[in-house]
Every structure is written in structure tokens, then in C-alpha cells.
Backbone as CSV, one residue per row, in Angstrom:
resi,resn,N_x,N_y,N_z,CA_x,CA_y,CA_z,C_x,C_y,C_z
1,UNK,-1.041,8.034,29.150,-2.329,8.700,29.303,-2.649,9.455,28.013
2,UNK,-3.880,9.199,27.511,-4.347,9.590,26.475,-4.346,11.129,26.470
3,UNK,-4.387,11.924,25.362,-4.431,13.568,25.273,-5.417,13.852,24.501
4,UNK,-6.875,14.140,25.073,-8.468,14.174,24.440,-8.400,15.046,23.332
5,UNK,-7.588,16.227,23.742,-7.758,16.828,22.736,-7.033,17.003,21.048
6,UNK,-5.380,16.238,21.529,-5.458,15.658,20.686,-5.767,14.354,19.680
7,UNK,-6.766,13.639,20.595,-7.880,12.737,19.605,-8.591,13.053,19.025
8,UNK,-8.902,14.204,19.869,-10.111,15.531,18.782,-9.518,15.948,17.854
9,UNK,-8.330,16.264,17.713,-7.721,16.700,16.422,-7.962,15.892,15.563
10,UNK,-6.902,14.718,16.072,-7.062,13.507,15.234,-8.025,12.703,14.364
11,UNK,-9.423,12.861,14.806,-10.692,12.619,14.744,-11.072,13.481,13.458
12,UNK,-10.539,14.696,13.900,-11.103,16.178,12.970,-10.336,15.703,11.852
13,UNK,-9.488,16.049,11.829,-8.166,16.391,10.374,-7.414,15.127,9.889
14,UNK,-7.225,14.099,10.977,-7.033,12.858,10.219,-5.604,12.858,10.639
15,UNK,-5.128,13.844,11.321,-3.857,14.066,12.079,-3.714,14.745,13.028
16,UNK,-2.813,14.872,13.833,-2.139,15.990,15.211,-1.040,17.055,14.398
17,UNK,-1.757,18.090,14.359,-0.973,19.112,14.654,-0.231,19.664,15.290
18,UNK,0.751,20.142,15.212,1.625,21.160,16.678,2.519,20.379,17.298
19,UNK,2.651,20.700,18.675,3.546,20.404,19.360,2.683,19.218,20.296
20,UNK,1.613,19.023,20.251,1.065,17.951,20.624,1.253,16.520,19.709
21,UNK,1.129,15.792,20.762,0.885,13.971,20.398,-0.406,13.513,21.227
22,UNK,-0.570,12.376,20.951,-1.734,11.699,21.278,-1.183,11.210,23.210
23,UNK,-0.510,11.257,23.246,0.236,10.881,24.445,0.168,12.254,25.573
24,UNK,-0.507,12.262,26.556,-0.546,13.611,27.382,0.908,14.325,27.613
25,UNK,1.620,13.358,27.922,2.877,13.536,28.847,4.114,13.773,27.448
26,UNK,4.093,13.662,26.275,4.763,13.562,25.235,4.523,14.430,23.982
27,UNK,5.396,15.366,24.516,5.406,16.428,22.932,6.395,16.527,22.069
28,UNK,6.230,16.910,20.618,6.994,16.959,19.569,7.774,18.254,19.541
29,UNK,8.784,18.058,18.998,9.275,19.693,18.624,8.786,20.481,17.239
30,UNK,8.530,21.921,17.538,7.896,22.132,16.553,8.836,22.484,15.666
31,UNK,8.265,22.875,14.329,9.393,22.992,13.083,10.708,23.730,13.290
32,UNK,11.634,23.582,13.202,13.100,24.489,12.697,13.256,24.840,14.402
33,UNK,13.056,23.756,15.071,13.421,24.215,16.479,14.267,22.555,17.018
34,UNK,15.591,22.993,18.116,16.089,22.085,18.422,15.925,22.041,19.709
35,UNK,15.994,21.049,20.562,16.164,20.745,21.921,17.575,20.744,22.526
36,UNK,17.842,21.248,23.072,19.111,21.141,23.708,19.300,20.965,24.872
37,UNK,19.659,19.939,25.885,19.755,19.746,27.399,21.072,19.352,27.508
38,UNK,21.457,20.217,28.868,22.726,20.363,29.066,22.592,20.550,30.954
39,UNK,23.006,19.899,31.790,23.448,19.970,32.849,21.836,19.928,33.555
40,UNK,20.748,19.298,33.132,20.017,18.497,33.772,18.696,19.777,33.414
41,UNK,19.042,20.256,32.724,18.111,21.407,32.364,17.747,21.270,30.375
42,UNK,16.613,21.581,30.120,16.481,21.424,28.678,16.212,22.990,27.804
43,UNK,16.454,23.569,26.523,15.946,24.995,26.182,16.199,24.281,24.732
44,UNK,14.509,24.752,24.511,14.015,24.450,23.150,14.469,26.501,21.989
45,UNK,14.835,25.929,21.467,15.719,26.940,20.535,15.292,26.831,19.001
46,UNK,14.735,27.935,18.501,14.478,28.099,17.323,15.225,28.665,16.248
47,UNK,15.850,27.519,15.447,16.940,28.157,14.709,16.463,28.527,13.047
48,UNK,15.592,28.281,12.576,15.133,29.268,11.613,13.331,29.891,11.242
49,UNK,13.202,30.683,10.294,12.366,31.162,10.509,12.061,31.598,8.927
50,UNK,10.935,31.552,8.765,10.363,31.997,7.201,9.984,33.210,7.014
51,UNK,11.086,33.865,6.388,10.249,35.301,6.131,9.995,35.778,4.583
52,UNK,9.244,36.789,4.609,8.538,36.545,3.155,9.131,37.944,3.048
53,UNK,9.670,38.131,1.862,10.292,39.487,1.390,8.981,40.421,0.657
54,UNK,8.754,41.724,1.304,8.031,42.541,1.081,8.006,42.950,-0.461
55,UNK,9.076,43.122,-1.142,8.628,43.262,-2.413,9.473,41.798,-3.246
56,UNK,8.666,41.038,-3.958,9.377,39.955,-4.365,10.261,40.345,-5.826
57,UNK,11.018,40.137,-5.911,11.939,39.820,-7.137,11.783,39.640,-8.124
58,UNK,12.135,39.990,-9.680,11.272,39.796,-10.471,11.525,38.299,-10.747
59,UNK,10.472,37.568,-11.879,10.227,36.082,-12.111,11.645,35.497,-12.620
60,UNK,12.247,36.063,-13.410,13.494,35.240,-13.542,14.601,35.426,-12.965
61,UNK,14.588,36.146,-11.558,15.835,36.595,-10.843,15.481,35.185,-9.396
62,UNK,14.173,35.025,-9.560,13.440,34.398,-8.239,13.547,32.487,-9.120
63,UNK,13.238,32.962,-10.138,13.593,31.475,-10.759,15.075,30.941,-10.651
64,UNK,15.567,31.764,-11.122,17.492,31.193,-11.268,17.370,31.063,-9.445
65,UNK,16.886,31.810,-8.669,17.226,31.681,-7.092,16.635,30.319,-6.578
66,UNK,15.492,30.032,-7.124,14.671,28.560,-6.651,15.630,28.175,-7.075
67,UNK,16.427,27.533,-8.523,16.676,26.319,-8.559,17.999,26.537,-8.071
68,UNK,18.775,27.479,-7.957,19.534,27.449,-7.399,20.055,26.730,-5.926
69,UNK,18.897,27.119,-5.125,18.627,26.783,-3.840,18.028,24.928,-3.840
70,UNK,17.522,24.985,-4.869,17.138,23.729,-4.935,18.209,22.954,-5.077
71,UNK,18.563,22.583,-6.013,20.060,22.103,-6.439,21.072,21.888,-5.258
72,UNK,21.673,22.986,-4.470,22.559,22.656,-3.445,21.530,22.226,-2.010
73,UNK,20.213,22.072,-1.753,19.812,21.528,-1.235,19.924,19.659,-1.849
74,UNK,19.402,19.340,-2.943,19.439,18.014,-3.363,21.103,17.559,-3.380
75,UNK,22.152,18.353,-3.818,23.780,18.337,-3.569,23.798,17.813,-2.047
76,UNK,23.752,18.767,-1.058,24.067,18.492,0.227,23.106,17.160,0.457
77,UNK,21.932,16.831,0.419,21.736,15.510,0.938,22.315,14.348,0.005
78,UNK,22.736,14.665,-0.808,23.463,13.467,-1.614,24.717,12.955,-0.833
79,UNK,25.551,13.882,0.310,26.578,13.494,0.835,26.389,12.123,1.700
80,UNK,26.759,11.482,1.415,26.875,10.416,2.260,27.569,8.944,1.458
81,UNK,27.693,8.149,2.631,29.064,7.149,2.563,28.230,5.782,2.306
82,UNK,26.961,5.863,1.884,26.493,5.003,1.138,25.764,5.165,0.314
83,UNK,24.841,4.202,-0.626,24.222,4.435,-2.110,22.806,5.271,-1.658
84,UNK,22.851,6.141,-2.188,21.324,7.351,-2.284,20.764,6.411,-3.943
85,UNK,19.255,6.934,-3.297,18.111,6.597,-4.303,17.569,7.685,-4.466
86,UNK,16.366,7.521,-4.871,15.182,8.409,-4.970,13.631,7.975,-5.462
87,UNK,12.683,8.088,-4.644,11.499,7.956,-4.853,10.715,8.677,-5.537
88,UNK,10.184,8.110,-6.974,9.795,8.622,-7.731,8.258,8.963,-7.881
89,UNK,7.227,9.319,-8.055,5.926,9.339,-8.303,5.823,9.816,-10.014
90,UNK,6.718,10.980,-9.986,6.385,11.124,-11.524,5.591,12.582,-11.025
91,UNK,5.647,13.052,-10.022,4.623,14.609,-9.600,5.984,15.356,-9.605
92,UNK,5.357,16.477,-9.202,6.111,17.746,-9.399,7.307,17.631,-8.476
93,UNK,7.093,17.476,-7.286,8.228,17.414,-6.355,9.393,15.962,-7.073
94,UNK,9.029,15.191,-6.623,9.621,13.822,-6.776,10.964,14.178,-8.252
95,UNK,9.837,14.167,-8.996,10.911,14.763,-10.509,11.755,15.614,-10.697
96,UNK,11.425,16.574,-9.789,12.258,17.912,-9.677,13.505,17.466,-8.768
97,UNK,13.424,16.169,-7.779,14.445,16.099,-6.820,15.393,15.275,-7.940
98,UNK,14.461,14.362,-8.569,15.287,13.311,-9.473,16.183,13.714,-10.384
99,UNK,15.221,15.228,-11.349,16.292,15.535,-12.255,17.652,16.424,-11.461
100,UNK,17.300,17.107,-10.559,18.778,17.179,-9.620,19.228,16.680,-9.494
101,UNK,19.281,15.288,-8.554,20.155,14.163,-8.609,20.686,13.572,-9.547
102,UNK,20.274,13.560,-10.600,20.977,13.181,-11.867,21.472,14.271,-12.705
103,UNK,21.848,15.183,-12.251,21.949,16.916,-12.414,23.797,16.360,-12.194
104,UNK,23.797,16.528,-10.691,24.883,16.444,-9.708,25.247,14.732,-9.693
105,UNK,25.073,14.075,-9.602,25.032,12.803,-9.155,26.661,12.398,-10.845
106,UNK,27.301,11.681,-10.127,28.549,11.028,-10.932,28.191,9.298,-11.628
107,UNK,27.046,9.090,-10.666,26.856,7.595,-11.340,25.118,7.959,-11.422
108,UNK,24.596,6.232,-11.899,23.831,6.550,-12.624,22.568,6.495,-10.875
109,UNK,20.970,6.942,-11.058,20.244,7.561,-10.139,19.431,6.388,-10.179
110,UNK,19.461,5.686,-9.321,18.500,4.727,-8.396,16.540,5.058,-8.514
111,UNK,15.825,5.001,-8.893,14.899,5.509,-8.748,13.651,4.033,-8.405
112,UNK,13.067,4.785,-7.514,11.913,3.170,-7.172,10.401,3.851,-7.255
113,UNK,9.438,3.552,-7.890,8.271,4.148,-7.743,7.213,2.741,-7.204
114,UNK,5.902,3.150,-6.353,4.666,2.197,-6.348,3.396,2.398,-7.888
115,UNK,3.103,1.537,-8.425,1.890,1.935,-9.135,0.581,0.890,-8.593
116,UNK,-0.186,1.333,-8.989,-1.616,0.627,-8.623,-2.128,-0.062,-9.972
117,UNK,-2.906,-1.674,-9.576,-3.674,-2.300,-10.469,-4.627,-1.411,-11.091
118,UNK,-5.534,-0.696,-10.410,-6.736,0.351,-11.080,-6.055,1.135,-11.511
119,UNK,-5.910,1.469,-13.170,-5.853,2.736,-13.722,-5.647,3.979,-13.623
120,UNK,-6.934,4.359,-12.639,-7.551,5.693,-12.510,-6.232,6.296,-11.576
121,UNK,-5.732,5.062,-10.270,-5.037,5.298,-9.217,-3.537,5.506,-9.650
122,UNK,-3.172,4.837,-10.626,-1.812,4.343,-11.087,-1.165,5.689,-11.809
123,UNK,-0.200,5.985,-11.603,0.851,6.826,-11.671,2.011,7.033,-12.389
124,UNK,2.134,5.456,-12.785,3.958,4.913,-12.988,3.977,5.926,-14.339
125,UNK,3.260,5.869,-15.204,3.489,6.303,-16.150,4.477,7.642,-16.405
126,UNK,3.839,8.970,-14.780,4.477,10.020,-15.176,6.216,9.687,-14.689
127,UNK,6.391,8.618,-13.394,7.578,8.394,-13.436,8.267,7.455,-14.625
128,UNK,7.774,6.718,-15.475,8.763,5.544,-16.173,9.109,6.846,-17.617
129,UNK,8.124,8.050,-17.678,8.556,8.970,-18.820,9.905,9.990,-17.855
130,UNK,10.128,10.356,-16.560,10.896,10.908,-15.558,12.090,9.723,-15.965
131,UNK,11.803,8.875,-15.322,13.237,7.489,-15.004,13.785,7.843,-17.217
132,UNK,12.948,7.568,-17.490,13.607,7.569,-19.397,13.864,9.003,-19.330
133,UNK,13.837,9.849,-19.547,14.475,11.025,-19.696,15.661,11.229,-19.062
134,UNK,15.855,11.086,-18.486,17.192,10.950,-16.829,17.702,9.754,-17.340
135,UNK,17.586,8.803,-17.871,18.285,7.277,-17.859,18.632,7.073,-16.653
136,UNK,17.404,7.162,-15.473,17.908,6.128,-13.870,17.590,4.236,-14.303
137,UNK,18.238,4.046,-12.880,18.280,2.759,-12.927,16.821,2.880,-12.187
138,UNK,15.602,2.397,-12.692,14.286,2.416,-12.437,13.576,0.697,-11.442
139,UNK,13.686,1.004,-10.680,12.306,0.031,-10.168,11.162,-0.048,-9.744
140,UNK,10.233,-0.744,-9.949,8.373,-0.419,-9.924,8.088,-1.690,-9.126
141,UNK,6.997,-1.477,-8.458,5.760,-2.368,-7.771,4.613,-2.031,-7.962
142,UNK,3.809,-2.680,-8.176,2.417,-2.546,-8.644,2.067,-3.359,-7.402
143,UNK,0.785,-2.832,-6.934,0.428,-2.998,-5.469,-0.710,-3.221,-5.749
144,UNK,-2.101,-3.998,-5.032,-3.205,-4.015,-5.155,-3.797,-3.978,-3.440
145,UNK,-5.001,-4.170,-3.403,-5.831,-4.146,-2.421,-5.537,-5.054,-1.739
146,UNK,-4.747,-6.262,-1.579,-4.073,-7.297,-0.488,-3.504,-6.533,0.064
147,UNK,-2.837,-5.329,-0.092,-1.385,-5.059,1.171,-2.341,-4.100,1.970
148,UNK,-3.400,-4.109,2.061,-4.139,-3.990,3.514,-3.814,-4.640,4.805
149,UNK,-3.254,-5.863,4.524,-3.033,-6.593,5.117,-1.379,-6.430,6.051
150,UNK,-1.240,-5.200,5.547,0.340,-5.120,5.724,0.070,-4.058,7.316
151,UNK,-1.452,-3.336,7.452,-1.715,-2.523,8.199,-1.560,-2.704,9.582
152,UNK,-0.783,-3.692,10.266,-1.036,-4.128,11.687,0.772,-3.998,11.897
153,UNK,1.264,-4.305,11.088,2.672,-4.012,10.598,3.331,-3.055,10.339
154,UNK,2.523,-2.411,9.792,2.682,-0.524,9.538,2.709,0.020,10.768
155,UNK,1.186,-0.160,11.747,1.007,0.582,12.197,1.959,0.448,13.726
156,UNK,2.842,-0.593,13.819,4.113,-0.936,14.662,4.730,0.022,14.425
157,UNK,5.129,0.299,13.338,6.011,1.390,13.339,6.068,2.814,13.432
158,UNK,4.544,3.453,13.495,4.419,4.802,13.487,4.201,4.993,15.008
159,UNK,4.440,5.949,15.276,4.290,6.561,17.069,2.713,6.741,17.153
160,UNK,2.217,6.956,16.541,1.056,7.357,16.673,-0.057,7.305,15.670
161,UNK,-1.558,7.570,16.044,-2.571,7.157,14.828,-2.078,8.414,13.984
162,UNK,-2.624,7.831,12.380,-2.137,8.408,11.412,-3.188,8.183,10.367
163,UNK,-3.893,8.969,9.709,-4.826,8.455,8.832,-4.558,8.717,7.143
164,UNK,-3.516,9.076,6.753,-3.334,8.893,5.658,-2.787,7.756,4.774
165,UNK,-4.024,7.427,4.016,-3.529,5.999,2.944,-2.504,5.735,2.162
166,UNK,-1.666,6.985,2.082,-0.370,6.987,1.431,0.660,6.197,2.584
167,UNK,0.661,6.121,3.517,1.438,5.707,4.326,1.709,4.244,3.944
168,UNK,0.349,3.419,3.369,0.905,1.856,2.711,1.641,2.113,1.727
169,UNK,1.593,2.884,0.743,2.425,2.727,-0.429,3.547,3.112,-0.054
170,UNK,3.665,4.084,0.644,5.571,4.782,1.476,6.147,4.213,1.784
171,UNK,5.551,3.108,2.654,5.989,1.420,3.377,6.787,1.131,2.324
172,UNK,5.832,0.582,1.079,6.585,-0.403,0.401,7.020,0.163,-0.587
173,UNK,7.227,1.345,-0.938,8.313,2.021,-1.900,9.638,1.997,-1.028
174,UNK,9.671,1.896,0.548,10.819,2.191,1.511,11.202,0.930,1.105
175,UNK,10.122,-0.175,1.630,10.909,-1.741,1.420,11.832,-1.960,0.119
176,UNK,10.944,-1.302,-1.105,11.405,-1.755,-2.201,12.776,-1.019,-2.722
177,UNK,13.141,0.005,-2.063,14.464,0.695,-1.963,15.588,0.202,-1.607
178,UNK,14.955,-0.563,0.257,15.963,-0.793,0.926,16.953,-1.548,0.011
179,UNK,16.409,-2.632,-0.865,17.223,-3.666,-1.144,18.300,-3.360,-2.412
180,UNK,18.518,-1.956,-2.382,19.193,-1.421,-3.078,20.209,-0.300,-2.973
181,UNK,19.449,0.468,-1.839,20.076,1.476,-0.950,19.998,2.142,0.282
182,UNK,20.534,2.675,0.986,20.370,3.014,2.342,19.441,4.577,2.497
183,UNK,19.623,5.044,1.791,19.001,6.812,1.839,18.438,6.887,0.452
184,UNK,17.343,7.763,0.697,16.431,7.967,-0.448,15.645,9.428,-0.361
185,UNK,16.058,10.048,-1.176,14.926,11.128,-1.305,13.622,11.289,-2.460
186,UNK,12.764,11.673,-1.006,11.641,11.468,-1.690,10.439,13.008,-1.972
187,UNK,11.293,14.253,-1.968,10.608,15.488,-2.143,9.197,15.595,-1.388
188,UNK,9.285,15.451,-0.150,7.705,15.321,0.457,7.631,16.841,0.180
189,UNK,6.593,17.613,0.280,6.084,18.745,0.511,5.941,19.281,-0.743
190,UNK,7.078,19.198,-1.871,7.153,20.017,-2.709,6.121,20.103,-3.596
191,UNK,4.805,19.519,-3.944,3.331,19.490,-4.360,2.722,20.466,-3.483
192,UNK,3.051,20.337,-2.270,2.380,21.362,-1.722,2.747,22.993,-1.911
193,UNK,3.863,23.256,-2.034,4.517,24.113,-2.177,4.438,24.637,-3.837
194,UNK,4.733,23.616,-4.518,4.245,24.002,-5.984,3.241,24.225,-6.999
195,UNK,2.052,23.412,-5.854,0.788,23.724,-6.697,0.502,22.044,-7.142
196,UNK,1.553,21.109,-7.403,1.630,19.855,-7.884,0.156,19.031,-7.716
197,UNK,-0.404,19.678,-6.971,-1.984,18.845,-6.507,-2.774,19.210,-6.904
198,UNK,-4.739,18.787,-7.618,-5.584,19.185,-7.900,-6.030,20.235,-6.894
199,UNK,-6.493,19.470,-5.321,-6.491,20.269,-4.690,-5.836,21.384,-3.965
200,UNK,-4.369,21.707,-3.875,-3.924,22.902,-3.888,-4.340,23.947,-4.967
201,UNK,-4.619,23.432,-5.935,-4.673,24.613,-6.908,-6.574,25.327,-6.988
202,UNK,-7.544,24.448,-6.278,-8.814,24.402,-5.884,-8.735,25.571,-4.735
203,UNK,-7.764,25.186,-4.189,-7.679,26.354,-2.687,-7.284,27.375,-2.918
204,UNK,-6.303,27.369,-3.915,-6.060,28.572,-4.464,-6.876,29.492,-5.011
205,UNK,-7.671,28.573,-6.047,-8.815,29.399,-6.675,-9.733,30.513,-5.567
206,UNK,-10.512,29.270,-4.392,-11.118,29.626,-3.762,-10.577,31.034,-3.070
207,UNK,-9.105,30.828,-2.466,-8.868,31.824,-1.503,-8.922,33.078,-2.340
208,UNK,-8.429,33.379,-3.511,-8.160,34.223,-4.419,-9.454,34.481,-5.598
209,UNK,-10.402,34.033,-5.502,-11.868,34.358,-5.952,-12.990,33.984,-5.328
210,UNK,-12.636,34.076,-4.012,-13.446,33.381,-3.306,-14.517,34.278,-3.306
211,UNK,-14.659,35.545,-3.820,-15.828,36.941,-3.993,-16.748,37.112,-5.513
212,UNK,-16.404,36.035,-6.114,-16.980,35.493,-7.701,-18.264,34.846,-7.085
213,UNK,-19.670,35.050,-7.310,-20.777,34.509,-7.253,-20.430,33.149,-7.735
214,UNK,-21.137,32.351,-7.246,-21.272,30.363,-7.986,-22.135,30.510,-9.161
215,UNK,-21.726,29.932,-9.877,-23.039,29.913,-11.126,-24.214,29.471,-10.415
């Protein structure tokens, strides 16, 4: 049974937010929270929480602490008992995970990026200057407007409608991994978090001068 209102979301923002799905009867867990059922009973449990320190730190005590934190975050997902990659774009996040991994990493760093036929769209560039600096073992696909066609196929695999166009290229940066390795990190968020986007840094403006007359 359909959940109206989250189609209305969906409709609105191009996604579902929250603890809702498109499915009435079927909800998600929300962030940094686990499910736990035990003896025919379930208790959703929230095991962390973001808090923002009232007076922040100065810039290079908070810098050595990011990468610090960064670093044994990219360390700990490197553990594992088969070959790690990494998905490259060549943006802020992606590079920052890569040059960690090749920070820590004992052999040489797997890296796979998508680029686009149009120019304007195409990317590879900031990763193939990332992959040469690092000396990873680099692989590319250049994708065009046929793998539209890949959309009936895609959309098998997601739980639910999803309207972001990045989702074809994720596809086939995943495909183009698999055939090389089992796990891959790919720094989702960290553009958001860093500013890495035109438009994050637009919102920024706005929220923070949003009292400046328009010309």
C-alpha cells in the first residue's frame, strides 16, 4: 500500500526523507540508530549523536583533529579480507578518501572514475591529475546518453523511486569496480560537508548574507 504522503515528498524534493518509505507499512531506520529484536519484541536505539562544541577550537588544533579523524576512519574501512578500491570523481570528498588510502594502504590504490562525452559534464580530468599524484592503479569509462537505457535495470535494484541522475553513473562506476574488487570507497557526503559543491557554497552565501539588498 502506497504512503501519499510520502509520494508528496517524493514529488516535492525528488526523494523521501525520514523514517518514511513509499511503502505505508515499511519504515527505515533513522540515522545512527539500530534495531534490535530480541524475544519477539523490537527497541529502536540510538547510538550516536552530533553535538556541536560551544566554543570551537582554534583552526589548526581542529585541522590536525579533522584529518586525524579522517585518516583512522579511511584506516578502519580499509580492514577487510579482500581487495578495497576507491571511487574517484576528482571532488573534494572522493580525493581526500583516495589520498588516505594511499596514505595507509601497503599496496598500490585501485581507483575507478565515470567521465562524460560532453565536456561541460566530464570530470575525469580532476581525477586522472588525483590517480597521477597518488600513482593509483586508475580506471575510466566514458559514458554517453545510451546508458539511459540501463534505467529499467537500475531501477530493479533500488527499493524505491529515486530521482537523482547520479544514480546511472554510480551503477556503472560499481560495475566497473566490481571486476577488480569487492569494496570500494566512495566519500559520499563529504562535498556536502566541505563546501565541495557550487551550490553548497550559494547556500551558504545566502544563509549568511541573506540581509545584503540584490543589486
Amino acid at each position: 500500500e502506497l504512503n501519499p504522503h510520502a509520494v508528496d515528498d517524493y514529488m516535492s524534493l525528488g526523494y523521501i526523507p525520514g523514517a518514511h518509505t513509499v511503502f505505508a507499512s515499511i519504515h527505515r531506520l533513522p540515522p545512527a540508530h539500530v534495531l534490535q529484536w530480541q524475544d519477539g519484541h523490537s527497541r529502536l536505539h540510538q547510538y550516536w549523536t552530533l553535538e556541536y562544541a560551544v566554543t570551537p577550537p582554534p583552526m589548526r588544533e581542529a585541522t590536525e583533529r579533522l584529518r586525524a579523524l579522517l585518516e583512522d576512519a579511511v584506516r578502519a574501512w580499509m580492514i577487510s579480507d579482500v581487495p578495497v578500491g576507491a571511487f574517484l570523481s576528482g571532488g573534494v570528498d572522493s580525493s581526500t578518501v583516495t589520498a588516505l588510502m594511499c596514505r595507509v594502504s601497503n599496496t598500490r590504490v585501485k581507483t575507478f572514475s565515470i567521465g562524460f562525452a560532453e565536456p561541460d559534464y566530464d570530470e575525469l580530468r580532476y581525477a586522472r591529475q588525483i590517480a597521477a599524484r597518488y600513482d593509483t592503479d586508475h580506471h575510466e569509462l566514458v559514458v554517453d546518453a545510451d546508458q539511459a537505457a540501463l534505467l529499467p535495470e537500475l531501477v530493479w535494484y533500488l527499493d524505491e523511486p529515486f530521482a537523482d541522475g547520479s544514480a546511472i553513473p554510480t551503477f556503472l562506476v560499481s560495475r566497473l569496480a566490481r571486476a577488480s574488487v569487492k569494496v570500494a570507497l566512495s566519500g559520499d557526503g563529504g562535498d556536502e560537508l566541505f563546501g565541495g559543491y557550487t551550490w553548497t557554497t550559494r547556500d551558504q552565501f545566502r544563509r549568511w548574507y541573506g540581509w545584503v539588498p540584490r543589486p
